[in-house]
C-alpha positions, 0 to 999 in steps of 0.5 A: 500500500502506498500512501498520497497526500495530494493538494490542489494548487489552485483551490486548496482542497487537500486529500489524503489516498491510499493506493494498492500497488498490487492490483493497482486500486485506489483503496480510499480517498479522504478529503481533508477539512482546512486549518481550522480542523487538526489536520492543518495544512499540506507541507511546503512544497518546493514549487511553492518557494517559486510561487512565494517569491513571484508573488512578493516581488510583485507586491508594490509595499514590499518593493518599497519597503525593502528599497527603504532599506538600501535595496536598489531596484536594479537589485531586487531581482537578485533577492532571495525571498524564502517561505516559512510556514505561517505558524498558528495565530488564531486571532489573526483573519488568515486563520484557515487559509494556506498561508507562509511567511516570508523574509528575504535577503539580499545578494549581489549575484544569484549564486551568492550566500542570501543567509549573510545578508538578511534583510531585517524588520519586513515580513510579507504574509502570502496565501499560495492559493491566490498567489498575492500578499495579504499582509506586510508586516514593517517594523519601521526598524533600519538595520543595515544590510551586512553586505561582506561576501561569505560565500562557500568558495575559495573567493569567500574563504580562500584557499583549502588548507594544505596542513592536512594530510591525505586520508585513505580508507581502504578494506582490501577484503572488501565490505563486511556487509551485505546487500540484497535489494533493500535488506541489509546484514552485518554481523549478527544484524539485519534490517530493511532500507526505506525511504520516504518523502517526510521522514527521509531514511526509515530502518526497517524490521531490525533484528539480532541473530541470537545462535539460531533465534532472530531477535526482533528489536525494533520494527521501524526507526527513523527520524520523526522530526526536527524542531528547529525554534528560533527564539528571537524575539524580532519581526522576522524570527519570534513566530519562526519554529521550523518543522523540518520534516512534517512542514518541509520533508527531509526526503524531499529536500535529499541531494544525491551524493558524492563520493569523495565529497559527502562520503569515504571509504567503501561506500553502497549507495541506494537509488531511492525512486520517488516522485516529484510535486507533480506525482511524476515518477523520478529515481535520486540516485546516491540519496542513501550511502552506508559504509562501516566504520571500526570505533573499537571499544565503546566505553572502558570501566576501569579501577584506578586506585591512588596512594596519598 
């Protein structure tokens, strides 16, 4: 069984679906009531950055808002606007629309580092169905614009270190595991590999072969969510309490790997088939690397006796 959250773009509506892979039926179809009942709203999806982003750069306040605060016009193309989820504040008129909030930075190129350059006191409030800004929020507040480059590349940073020497993983012998599609075995270890658009990595049935009895010790593991609460008490951040994974999906935003870049050693890599926003089917290659790595003993407990 495969599980659908579908949202439609242009009314709202949000369904939830159940799919049977194996007979190829459409097992059930729940439509989801809006925010104001405890299913909330659909996560963020990366189409909605596009459409956030056009929409409050078309918005005259905010064009006047953020040139008040040194902005030039020919620099407005160049700022990078980014969506957070609006949060709940029930006493707001937003209340039960699909709604983000969004702040932005400035940059001089579009492939600079926006995050060094945040643009302080303005936060547009934009309902991704309609695509228009419903509210503006300016505290009046000028803070300047760092505009130092701090970029990650060598004309931010400079030059890579030459004091390290090179670092080679080798196991002649070959890995200690093994692969079979999406089971895995390691020593006295066994478990699945699994994969979702929300939780990203999901482990799967792991258990320990104890003689000849399998210890069944966890039946599904993964990483459920990552709060991230900025506690600043300015315009831009105090509302700000990231859901990484429900709001935003940690598979969803996965990046195939490198080798030699994000991973050393003798490396397995999983393709993860997928689907983009568009429920088109997509393979990411290299989403998933597993390698093992010898920390020897864990703890040591010793006796240590001392004379006066």
């Amino acid at each position: 069984m495969a599980f659908v959250l579908v949202i439609d773009a242009l009314g709202g509506r949000t369904f939830e679906a159940l799919i049977d892979l194996r007979s190829g039926v459409l097992a059930s179809w729940i439509e989801l009531e809006n925010s104001k009942s405890p299913y909330g709203q659909a996560p963020i999806m990366l189409e909605d950055f596009k459409r956030c982003e056009a929409s409050v750069k078309a918005d005259s306040a905010w064009r006047a808002a953020i040139m008040k605060r040194g902005v030039l016009e020919e620099e407005l193309e160049f700022v990078q606007v980014d969506p957070f989820s609006a949060g709940y504040f029930p006493n707001e008129a937003e209340d039960g629309r699909r709604l983000v909030r969004a702040v932005s930075y400035w940059r001089e190129h579009l492939t600079d580092n926006g995050y060094a350059h945040p643009i302080e006191g303005v936060v547009a409030v934009v309902d991704l169905i309609t695509g228009s800004v419903v509210r503006l929020i300016d505290d009046g507040r000028l803070v300047p614009i760092p505009r130092g480059k701090h970029n990650y590349d060598k004309g931010s940073l400079g030059p890579a270190r030459s004091t390290v020497k090179p670092l080679h993983i080798a196991q002649p012998e070959g890995a200690s595991f093994k692969v079979e599609g999406w089971s895995v075995e390691w020593q006295n270890w066994h478990f699945r590999i699994g994969f979702t658009p929300r939780e990203g990595l999901v482990l799967h049935q792991l258990s320990w072969s104890d003689g000849d009895h399998t210890r069944p010790l966890v039946y599904r593991a993964s990483v459920t969510e990552m709060v991230v609460p900025y506690a600043d008490p300015t315009t831009n951040h105090f509302w700000k309490s990231a859901f990484d994974a429900g709001e935003y999906g940690l598979g969803t935003l996965a990046n195939q790997l490198e080798l030699g870049c994000d991973c050393l050693g003798l490396i397995h890599y999983f393709d993860v088939p997928t689907c983009d926003n568009d429920g088109r089917p997509m393979l990411m290659r290299n989403a998933i690397c597993m390698h093992e790595e010898d920390y020897g003993t864990l703890w040591k407990h010793m006796l240590v006796s001392t004379q006066n």
